[in-house]
C-alpha positions in Angstrom: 5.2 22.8 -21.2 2.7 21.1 -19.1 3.3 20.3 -15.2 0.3 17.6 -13.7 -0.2 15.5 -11.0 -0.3 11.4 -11.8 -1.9 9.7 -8.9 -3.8 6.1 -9.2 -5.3 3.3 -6.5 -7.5 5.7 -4.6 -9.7 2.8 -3.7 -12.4 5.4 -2.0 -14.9 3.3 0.2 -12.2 0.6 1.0 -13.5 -1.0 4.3 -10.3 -2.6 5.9 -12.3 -5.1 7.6 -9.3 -7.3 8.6 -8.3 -3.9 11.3 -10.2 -3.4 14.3 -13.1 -1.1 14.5 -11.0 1.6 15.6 -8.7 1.8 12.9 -10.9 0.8 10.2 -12.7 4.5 11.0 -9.7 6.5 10.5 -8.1 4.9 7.9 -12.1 5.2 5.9 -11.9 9.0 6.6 -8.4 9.4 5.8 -8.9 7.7 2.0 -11.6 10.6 1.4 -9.3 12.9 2.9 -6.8 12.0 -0.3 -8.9 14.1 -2.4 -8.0 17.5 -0.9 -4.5 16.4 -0.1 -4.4 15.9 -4.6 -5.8 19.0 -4.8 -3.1 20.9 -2.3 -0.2 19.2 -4.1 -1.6 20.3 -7.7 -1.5 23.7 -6.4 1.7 23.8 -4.5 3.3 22.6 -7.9 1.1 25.1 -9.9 -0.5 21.9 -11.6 -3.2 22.5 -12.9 -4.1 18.8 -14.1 -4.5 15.5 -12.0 -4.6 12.0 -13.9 -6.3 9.5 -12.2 -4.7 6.1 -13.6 -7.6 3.7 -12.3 -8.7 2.4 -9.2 -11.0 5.5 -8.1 -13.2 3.5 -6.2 -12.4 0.3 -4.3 -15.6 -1.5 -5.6 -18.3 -1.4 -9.2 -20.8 -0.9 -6.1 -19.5 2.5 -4.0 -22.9 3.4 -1.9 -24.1 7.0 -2.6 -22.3 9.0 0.0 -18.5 7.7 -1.7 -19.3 8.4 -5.0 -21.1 11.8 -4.0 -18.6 13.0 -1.6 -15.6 12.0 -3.9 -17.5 14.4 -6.7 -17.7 17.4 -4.5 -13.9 16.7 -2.9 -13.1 17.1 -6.9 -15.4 20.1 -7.7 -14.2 21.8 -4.8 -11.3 23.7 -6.7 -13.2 24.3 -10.4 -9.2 25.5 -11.7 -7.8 22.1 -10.8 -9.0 19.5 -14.3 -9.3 16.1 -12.7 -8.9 13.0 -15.5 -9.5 9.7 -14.5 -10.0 6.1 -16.0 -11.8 3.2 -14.2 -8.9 0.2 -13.8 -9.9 -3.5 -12.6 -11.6 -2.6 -9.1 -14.5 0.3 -10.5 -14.2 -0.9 -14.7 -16.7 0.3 -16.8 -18.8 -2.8 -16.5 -19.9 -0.9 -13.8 -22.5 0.9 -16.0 -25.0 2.1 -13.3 -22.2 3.7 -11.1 -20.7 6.1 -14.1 -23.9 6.8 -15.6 -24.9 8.7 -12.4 -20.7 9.8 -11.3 -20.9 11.5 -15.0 -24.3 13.0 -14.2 -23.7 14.5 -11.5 -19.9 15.2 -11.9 -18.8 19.3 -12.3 -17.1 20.9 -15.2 -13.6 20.3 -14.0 -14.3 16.2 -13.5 -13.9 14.2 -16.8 -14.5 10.5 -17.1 -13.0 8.8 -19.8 -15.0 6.0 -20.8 -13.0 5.5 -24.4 -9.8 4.7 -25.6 -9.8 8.0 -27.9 -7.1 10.8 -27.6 -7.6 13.9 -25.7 -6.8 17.5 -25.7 -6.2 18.7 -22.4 -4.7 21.4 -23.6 -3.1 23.2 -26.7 -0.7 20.7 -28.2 -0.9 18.1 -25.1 -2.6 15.0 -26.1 -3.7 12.4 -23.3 -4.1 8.9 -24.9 -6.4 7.2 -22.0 -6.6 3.2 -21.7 -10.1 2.4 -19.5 -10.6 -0.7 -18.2 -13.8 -1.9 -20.5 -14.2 -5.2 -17.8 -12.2 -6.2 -14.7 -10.5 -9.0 -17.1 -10.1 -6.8 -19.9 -7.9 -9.8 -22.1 -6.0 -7.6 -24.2 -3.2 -5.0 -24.1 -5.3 -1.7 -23.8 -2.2 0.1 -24.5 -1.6 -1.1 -28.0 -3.2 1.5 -30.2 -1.0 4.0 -29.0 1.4 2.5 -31.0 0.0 3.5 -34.2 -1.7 6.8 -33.3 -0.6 9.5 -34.9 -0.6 13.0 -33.4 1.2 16.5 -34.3 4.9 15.8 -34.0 4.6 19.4 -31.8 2.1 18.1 -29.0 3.1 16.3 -26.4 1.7 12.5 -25.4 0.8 11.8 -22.6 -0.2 7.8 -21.7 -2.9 7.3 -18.8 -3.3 3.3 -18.2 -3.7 0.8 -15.4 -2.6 -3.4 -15.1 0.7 -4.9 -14.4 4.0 -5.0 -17.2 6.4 -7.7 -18.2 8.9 -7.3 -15.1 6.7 -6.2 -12.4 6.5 -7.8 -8.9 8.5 -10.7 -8.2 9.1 -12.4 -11.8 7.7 -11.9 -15.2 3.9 -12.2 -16.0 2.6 -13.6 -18.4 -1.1 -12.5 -20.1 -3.0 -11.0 -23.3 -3.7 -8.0 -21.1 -0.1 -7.3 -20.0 1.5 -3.5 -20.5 4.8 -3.6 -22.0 7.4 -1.8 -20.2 9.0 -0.7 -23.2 5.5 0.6 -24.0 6.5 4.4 -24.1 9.0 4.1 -26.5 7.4 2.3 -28.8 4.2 4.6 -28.9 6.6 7.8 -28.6 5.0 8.9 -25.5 6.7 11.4 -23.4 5.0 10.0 -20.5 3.1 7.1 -19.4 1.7 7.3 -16.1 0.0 4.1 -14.5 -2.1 2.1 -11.9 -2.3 -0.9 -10.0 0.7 -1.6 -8.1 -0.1 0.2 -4.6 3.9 1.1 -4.4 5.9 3.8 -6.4 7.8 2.4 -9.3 9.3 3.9 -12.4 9.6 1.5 -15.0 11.8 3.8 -17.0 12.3 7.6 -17.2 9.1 7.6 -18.6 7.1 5.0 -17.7 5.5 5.1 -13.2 3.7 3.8 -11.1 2.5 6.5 -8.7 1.6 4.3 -6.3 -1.8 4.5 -3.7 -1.8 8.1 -2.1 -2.5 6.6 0.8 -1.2 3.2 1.9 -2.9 0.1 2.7 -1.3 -2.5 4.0 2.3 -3.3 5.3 3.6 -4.5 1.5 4.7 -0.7 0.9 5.9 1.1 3.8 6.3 4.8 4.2 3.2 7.3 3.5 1.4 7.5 0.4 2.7 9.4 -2.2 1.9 10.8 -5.9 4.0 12.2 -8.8 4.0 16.1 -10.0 5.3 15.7 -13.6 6.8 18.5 -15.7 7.0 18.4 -19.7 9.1 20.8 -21.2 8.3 19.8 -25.0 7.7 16.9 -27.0 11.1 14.2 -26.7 12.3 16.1 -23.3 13.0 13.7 -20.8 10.0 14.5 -17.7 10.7 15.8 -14.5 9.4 13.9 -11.4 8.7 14.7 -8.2 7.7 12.7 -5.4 5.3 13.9 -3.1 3.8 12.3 0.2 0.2 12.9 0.6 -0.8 10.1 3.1 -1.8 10.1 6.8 -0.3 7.2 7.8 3.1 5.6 7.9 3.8 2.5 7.5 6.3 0.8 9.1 7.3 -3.1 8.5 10.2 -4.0 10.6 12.5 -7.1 11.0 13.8 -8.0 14.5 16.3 -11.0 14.1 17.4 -12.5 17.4 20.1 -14.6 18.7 20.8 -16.1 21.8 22.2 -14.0 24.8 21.0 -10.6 23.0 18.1 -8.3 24.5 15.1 -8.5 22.8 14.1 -5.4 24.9 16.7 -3.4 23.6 16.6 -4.6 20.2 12.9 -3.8 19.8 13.2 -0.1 21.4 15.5 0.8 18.8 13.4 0.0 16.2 10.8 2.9 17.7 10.8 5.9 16.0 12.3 8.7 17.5 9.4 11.0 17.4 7.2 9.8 19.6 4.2 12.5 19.1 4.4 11.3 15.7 3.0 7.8 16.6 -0.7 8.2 16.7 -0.5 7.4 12.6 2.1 4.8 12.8 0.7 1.6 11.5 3.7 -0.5 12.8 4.5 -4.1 12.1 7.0 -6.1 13.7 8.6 -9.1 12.7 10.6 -11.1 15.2 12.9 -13.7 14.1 15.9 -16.5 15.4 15.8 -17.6 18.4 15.4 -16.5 22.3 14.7 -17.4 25.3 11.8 -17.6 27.5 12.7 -15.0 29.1 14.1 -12.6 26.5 10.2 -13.4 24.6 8.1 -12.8 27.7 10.0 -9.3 28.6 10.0 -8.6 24.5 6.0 -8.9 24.3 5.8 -7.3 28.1 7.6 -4.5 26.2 5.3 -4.2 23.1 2.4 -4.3 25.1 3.5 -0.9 26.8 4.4 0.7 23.1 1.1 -0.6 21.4 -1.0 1.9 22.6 0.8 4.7 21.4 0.6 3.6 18.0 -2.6 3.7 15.6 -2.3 -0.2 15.0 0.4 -2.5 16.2 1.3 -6.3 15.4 4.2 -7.9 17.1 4.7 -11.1 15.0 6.3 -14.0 16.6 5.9 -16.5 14.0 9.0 -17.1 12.7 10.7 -16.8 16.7 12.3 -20.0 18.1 12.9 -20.4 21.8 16.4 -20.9 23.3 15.4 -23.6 25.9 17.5 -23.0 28.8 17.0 -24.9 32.6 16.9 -21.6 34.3 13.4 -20.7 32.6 12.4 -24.0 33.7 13.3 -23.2 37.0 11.5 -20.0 36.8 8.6 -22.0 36.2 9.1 -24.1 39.1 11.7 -26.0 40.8 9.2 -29.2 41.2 5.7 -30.4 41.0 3.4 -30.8 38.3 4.1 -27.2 36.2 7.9 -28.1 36.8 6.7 -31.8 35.2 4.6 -29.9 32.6 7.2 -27.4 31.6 9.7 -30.2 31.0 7.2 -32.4 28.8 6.9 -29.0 26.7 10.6 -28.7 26.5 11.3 -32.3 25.6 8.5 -32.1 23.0 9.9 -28.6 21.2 13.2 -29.9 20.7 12.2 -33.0 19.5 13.5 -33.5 16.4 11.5 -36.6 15.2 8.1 -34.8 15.2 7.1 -32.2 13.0 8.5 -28.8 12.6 4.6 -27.8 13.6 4.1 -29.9 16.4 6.9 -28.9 18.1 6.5 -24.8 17.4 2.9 -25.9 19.1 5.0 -27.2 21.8 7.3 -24.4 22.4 4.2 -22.0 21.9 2.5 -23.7 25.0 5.7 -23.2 27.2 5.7 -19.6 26.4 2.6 -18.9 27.0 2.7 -21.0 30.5 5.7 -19.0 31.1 4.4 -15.9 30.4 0.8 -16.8 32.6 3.3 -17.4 35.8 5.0 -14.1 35.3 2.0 -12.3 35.0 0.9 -14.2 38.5 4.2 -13.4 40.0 3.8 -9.8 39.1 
């Protein structure tokens, strides 16, 4: 019996330059952070294995302090063996950057730079796929097919790239995992990288998904996989555990005419507010509503943002509900009543372009929305 960890996608030294300044810092820090969070979950699962399927570092080029840091986050805890493979980000093309990591790594931090079988321990083989090149061309999985072991140890698959059915439709390529992959190399597991989300593929095929998320495509906190192996043929035992920081949220907020946006959006707010200093919160408005209803929905958001580590209200696919009494919110007469109607005329005309006239309606909110903030 052997119980591990199976994480993948740490992507330490990621930069998230597309946040602002702000967040960019504590999201940085809270990737390095992963490490000890690993390490806790090993030992509240008495693991005392973690298998790293790829993706340690977000780049072939991590500057001194990542790689350094990560090593001593690892050594930290000499009882807990960590394993890992390069995948496509950090491959082993990167020669320079694993030369020194395996230098200066401790005892209980072993990079596998060869697609030969393991002992981690008495009668547990790991069979490791690294990543020779980000491209690699081929299916690094297929000699586990014929790989022979005692029919007493267990096998254990460490690999990262995409299968057959993953994401959206099937994928096609020389370097594509089957998922039936397990089964036909008799593996009792086969834990893998690269998709950022948690997926299992089959009772013994996963995805562990990025620790700690990093961007609104999979919501919720990071997580990673303790596995238990009771023998060779015993179907494993999984366990999800959360490890990130950060939540996040990706919400949709459909909208129909005569509804409150107000109310609509406050009840997509979590309930624990304390909580939302590591929200990463992403709204999504949708249909259509009127001026008013959209200025006193973004009045609104503007209050909540703050409370939140980053927050996007996105209005993009929002239509407006043209109705005369926003107009004559604007103004009875004169040149903004003039104005506002041109605006009107020209966002529900259905001659020009679906773009021009979402430019249209975009003005008239936004001239709406500079009057109330006059008025106020």
């Amino acid at each position: 019996m052997i119980r591990f960890i199976h994480t993948s996608d740490l992507h330490l030294g990621r930069r998230f330059g597309n946040m602002p300044e702000d967040v960019r810092g504590r999201l940085v820090d809270a990737r390095h952070q992963i490490l000890d969070r690993l390490v806790q979950a090993a030992c509240d699962h008495n693991a005392t294995h973690i298998l790293v399927a790829g993706d340690i570092f977000d780049t072939e080029t991590p500057t001194d302090p990542i790689w350094r840091q990560a090593l001593t986050a690892m050594g930290r805890n000499p009882d807990i063996q960590w394993w890992l493979i390069p995948g496509n980000h950090d491959s082993l093309a990167a020669e320079s950057l694993w030369q020194r990591f395996r230098h200066h790594a401790p005892a209980n931090v072993h990079l596998i730079d060869t697609d030969k079988p393991i002992e981690i321990e008495k009668n547990v083989c790991l069979l490791p796929c690294p990543l020779p090149r980000r491209y690699p061309g081929r299916d690094l999985t297929a000699w586990m097919v014929n790989h022979k072991t005692d029919p007493q140890a267990l096998r254990i698959g460490l690999a990262h790239g995409a299968i057959r059915d993953f994401s959206e439709g099937s994928i096609e390529g020389d370097d594509i995992i089957p998922p039936d992959r397990a089964e036909t190399a008799r593996l009792d597991y086969l834990a893998l990288g690269d998709w950022h989300g948690r997926i299992s593929v089959g009772k013994r095929t996963w995805y562990s998904g990025t620790p700690e998320r990093d961007s609104f495509r999979h919501v919720g906190r990071g997580t990673c996989l303790a596995i238990t192996l009771d023998g060779p043929g015993t179907e494993p035992i999984i366990e999800t555990i959360e490890t990130g920081k950060f939540y996040w949220i990706d919400e949709d907020l459909p909208l129909v005419p005569g509804q409150s946006a107000v109310e609509a959006f406050e009840a997509l707010l979590p309930p624990d507010r304390a909580l939302l200093r590591d929200y990463m919160f992403r709204v999504r408005a949708s249909g259509r509503s009127t001026l008013a209803e959209q200025s006193a929905l973004r009045v609104t958001a503007e209050t909540a943002a703050p409370e939140f580590c980053h927050f996007i209200l996105d209005e993009s696919a929002l239509e407006t509900e043209f109705e005369d009494a926003d107009l004559d919110t604007i103004d009875h007469a004169g040149a903004l009543r003039v104005a506002a109607e041109e605006l009107s005329e020209k966002a529900q005309d259905n001659e020009r372009s679906a773009e021009a006239r979402k430019i249209s309606a975009a003005a008239l909110n936004r001239l709406y929305g500079y009057l109330q903030e006059g008025q106020q």
